[in-house]
N, C-alpha and C positions, 0 to 999 in steps of 0.2 A: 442726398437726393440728386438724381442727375437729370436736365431736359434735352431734348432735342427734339428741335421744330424740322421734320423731315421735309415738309414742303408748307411756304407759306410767310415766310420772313421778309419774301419782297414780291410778291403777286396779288391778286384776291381769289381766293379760291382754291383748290384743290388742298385745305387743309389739315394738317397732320402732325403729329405731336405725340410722343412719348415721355413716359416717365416713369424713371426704373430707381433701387435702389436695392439691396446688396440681396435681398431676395424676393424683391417683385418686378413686374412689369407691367403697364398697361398704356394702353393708344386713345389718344384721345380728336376722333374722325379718322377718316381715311378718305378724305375728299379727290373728286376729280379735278384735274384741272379747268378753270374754263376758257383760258385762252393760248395757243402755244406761244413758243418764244417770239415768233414771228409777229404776234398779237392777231393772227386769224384765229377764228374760233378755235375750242380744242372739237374733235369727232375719233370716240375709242374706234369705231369704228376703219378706220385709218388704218389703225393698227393691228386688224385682226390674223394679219400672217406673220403675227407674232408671238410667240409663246410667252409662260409667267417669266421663264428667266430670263429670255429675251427683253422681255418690258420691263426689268428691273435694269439689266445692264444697259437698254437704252435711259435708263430713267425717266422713264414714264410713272412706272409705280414705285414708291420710297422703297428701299432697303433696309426691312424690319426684318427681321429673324424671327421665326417660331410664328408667324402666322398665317402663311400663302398656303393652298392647298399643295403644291408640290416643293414644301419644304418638310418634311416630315421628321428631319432629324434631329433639327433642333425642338427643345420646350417650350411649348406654347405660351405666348402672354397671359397674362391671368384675367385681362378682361379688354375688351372696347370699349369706349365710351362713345354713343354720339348724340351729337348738339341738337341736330333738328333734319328737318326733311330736304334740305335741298343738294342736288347732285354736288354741288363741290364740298357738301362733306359727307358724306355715305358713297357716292359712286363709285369707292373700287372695292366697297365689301363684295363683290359678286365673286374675290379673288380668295376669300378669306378660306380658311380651311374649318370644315362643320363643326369642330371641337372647340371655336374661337367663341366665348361667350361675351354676348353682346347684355350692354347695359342702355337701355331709352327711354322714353316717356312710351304711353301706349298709342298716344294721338301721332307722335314719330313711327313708330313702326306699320300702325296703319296706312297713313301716308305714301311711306316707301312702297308697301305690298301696291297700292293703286300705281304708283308712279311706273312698277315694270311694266304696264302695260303696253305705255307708249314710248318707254325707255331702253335706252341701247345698255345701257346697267342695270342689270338683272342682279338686284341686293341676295346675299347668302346669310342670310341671317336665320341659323336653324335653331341656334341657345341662347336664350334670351331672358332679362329679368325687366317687367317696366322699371320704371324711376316716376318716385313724387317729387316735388317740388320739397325741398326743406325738411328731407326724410336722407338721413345719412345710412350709407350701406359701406363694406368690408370690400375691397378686392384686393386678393390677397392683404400686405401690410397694409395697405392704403386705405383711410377712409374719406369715402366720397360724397361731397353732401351738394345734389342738384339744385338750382338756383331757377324755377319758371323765370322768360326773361321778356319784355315786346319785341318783339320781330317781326317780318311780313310772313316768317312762318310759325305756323302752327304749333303750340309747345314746343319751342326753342329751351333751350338750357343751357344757365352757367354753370360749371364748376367749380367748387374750394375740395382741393387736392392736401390731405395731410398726411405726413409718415415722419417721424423721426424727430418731430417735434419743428417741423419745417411746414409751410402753409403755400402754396398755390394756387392762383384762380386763373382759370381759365374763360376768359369773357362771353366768348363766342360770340354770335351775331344779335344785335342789339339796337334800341334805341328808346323813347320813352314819350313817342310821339303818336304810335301808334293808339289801338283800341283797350291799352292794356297798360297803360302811363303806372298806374301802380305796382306792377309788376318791379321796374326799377327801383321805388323805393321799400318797399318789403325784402328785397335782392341789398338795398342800401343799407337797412337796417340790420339785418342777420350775419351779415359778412363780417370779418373780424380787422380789425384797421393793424396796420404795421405785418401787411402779409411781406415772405420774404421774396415772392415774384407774382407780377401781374400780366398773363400774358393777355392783350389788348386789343380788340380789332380797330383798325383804322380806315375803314374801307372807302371814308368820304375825304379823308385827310388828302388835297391834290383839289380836289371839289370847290373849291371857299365861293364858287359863283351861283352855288346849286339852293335851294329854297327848300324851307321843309315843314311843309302845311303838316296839321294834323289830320288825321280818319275824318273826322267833324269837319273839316276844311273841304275834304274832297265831296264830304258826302253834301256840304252847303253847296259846294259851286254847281253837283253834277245835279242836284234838284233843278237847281236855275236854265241850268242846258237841256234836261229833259223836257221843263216848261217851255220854253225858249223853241221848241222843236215842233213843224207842224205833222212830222212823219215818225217812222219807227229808227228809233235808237240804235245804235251798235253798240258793247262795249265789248275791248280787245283787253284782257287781265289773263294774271294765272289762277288756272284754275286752285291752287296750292295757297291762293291770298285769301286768307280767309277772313281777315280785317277785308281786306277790297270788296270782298263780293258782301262783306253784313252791309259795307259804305252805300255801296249800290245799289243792294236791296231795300233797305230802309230808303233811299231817295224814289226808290221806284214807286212805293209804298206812296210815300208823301207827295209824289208827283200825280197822284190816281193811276201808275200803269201798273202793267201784271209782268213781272220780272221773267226773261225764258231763257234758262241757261239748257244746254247739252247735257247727255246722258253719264259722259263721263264727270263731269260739275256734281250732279246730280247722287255720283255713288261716294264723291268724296263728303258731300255734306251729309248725307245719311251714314256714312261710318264715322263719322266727327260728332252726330248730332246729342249721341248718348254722355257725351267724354263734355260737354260745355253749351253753353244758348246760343245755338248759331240756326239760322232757318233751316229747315227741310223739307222737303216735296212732301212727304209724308203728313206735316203737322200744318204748314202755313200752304195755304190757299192762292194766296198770291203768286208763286211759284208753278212755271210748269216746265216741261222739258218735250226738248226736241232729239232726233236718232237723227246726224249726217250718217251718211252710207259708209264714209271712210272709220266715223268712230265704232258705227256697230262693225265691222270688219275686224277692229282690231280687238274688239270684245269677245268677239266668236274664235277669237285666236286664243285670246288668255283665258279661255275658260268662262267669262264673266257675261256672258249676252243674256243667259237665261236667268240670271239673279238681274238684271240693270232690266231685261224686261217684265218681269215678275214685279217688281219693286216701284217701277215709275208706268209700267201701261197706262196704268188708268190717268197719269197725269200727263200724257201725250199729248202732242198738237201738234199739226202739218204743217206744210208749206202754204197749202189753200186755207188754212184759220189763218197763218202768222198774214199772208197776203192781204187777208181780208181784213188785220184788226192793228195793221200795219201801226194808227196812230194811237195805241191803246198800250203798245209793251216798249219792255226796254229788252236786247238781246244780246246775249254772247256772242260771238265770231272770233274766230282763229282760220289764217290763213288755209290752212289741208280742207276748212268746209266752201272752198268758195268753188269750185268746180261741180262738188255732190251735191251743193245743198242752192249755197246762195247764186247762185244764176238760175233757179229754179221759182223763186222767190218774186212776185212779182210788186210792180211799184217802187222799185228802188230809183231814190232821182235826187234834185239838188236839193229838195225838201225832208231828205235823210238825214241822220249824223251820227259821225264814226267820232263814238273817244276811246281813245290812246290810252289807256292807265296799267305800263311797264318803263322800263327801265328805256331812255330814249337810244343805247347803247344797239337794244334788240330790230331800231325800226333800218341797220344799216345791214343784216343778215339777207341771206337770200331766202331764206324762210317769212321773208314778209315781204319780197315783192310781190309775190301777186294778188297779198289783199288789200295794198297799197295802190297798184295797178286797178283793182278793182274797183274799187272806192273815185278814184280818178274819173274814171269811165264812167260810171255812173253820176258825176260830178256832185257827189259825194260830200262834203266837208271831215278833216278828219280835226279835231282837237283833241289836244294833249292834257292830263289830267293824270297826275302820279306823284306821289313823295316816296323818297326812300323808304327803305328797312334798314336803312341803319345809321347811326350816331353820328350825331356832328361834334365838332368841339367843344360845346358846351355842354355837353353830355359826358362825355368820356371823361372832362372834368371835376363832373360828381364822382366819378368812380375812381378815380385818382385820391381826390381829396380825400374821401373818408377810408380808403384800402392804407391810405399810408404805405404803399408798396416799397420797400427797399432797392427793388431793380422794378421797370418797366419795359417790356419785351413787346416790339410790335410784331403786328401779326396780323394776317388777311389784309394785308395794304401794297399798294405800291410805292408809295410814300415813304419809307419807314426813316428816311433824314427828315421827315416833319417832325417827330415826334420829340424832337429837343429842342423845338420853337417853341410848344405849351406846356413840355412836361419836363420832371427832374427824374434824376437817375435812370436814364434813359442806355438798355444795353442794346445794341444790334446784333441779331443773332444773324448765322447764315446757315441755311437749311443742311441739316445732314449734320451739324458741329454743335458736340454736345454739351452743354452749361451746366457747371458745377455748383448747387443749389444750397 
């Protein structure tokens, strides 16, 4: 069995991984990068005067054989694998050729389908099989058996990769702190110890100063800040946290306010809410939703306005109720609403409060000065409220210990000379060079 980590041996993000053997092949992600060499953000858009082969020979996209739409000549790989919903591992299937069968969870591919709306990566995912949790499936030689894992996304999944009497896991994005801490030990238990590669994400390894409250943590403290508060709440989250937003809802709850996220919040909890117990406008009361001008714009673009106003009308509210009940809710905000919505909004003042619950990396982008700037102005207070989505040290060394991994391969890190300070048999691979298994 042969690997090769096409991108992702010494970055975070844009992860990609092959593994072939004398007659199969399969990919497992095909993520975007997220930041260039330079360390400014990545934007595909940058790139758009430039063609598939162009963006291979610049390497931007890995050079995989048999699966871009304009490689036709070669055989197509026998399947894709992907982990979970977030751009740097799905965003450059928009390149894949229609014949490329995609293997995901169903809570994944829904996900994706919402995320082109406001996504410069338009996923091509036309062949597809879900994946269960601890249900092993064929591709080609390979059998594949998904692992649900905690993540900050939504059905994330591990992989154990077998063929030829050779064993693989692929960890993917992980930790055991989230709303879903069981997840890792049921993923503990079934996995098979003395695998003969572990590939590992590291994405905190470089962090050792960074803190890592639990869901329960966030959702105690953000109770405390809601009470604490004589005005209406802000919170800035992804809408794709779907731990964050139960965290927030359940404090809103407890706090006596009524939770008001956005229309696009709004369609990803209702196409999640059949697949697991997570709120929906539909069922819970407490819940209402607001239309910014810029989101319904882009809804009438993707097709989706008349499903998102079909669906949530009746649980609508305005800018004149949220004005009027200003000290009653707790509310969404994202930077693109502060021009259509929130300067419309009256009552905003030092009697407000903005929490922060993302990655503190996103508050230095120029996509949040001006809700930064805004908040300012209105003299605002902004606090900060977030733990990772992913594994600290102590974590990754459950998965060590019980895998008994013969090689351990880091992966989605920048770090990847940490990893022979807590672990053994530690190989560094370099992206594009392939490992003999």
């Amino acid at each position: 069995m042969n690997l090769t980590i096409h991108r992702g041996t010494h970055e975070i993000g844009g992860s990609c991984v092959e593994v072939s053997n004398k007659d199969s092949r399969i990919i497992i992600d095909i993520g975007m990068p997220i930041s260039k060499k330079d360390g400014q953000k990545f934007e595909i858009r940058e790139y758009r005067h430039l063609d598939g082969p162009a963006l291979v020979k610049e390497k931007i996209l890995p050079a995989i054989k048999g699966i871009y739409k304009w490689d036709k000549g070669n055989k197509p790989v026998d399947g894709l694998l992907i982990s979970h919903a977030h751009i740097d591992h799905y965003g450059f299937s928009s390149y894949l050729r229609n014949n490329i069968h995609c293997y995901l969870g169903e809570g994944t591919r829904r996900l994706i389908e919402l995320s082109s709306i406001f996504s410069d990566a338009k996923a091509n995912i036309k062949s597809y099989t879900p994946i269960k949790s601890s249900q092993p499936f064929q591709v080609g030689s390979f059998t594949v058996t998904p692992h649900l894992m905690d993540h900050s996304a939504f059905d994330a999944h591990a992989f154990l990769i077998e063929s030829e009497g050779k064993k693989i896991i692929y960890s993917g994005d992980f930790r055991e702190h989230g709303r879903k801490p069981g997840a890792l030990a049921r993923f503990l238990k079934n996995v098979p110890e003395g695998v003969d590669a572990l590939l590992l994400e590291g994405t905190l390894l470089g962090r050792d100063d960074e803190k890592h409250q639990t869901e329960e943590d966030i959702e105690s403290e953000f109770v405390k800040i809601i009470k604490g508060s004589k005005s209406i709440v802000f919170a800035t989250l992804s809408s794709q946290n779907i731990d964050r937003l139960v965290s927030f809802y359940r404090a809103s709850l407890q706090a006596g306010r009524i939770f008001v996220i956005d229309a696009y919040t709004a369609l990803i909890l209702d196409a999640l809410h059949g697949l697991s117990k997570i709120p929906s406008p539909r069922s819970h009361t407490n819940l209402k939703v607001f239309f910014p001008k810029n989101l319904c714009d882009s809804l009438k673009r993707a097709g989706k306005w008349d499903m998102a106003r079909t669906s949530f009308g009746k649980y609508k509210v305005s800018r004149e109720w949220i004005s009027q009940n200003r000290d009653r809710i707790v509310m969404i905000v994202r930077s693109s609403m502060v021009d259509s919505y929130l300067y419309r909004i009256a009552g905003i003042n030092s009697s407000s409060t903005a929490v922060y619950s993302m990655w503190d990396g996103y508050l230095k982008e120029v996509s949040m000065e001006k809700l930064q700037a805004f908040f300012k102005q209105k003299g605002t207070s902004m606090i900060k409220l977030h733990t990772s989505g992913h594994a600290p040290v102590a974590t990754l060394k459950k998965v060590v210990d019980k895998t008994k991994p013969k090689m351990i391969i880091p992966i989605h890190t920048s770090s990847p000379e940490r990893y022979k300070d807590f672990f053994p048999n530690v190989v560094e691979a370099k992206d594009g060079v392939s490992l003999k298994i």
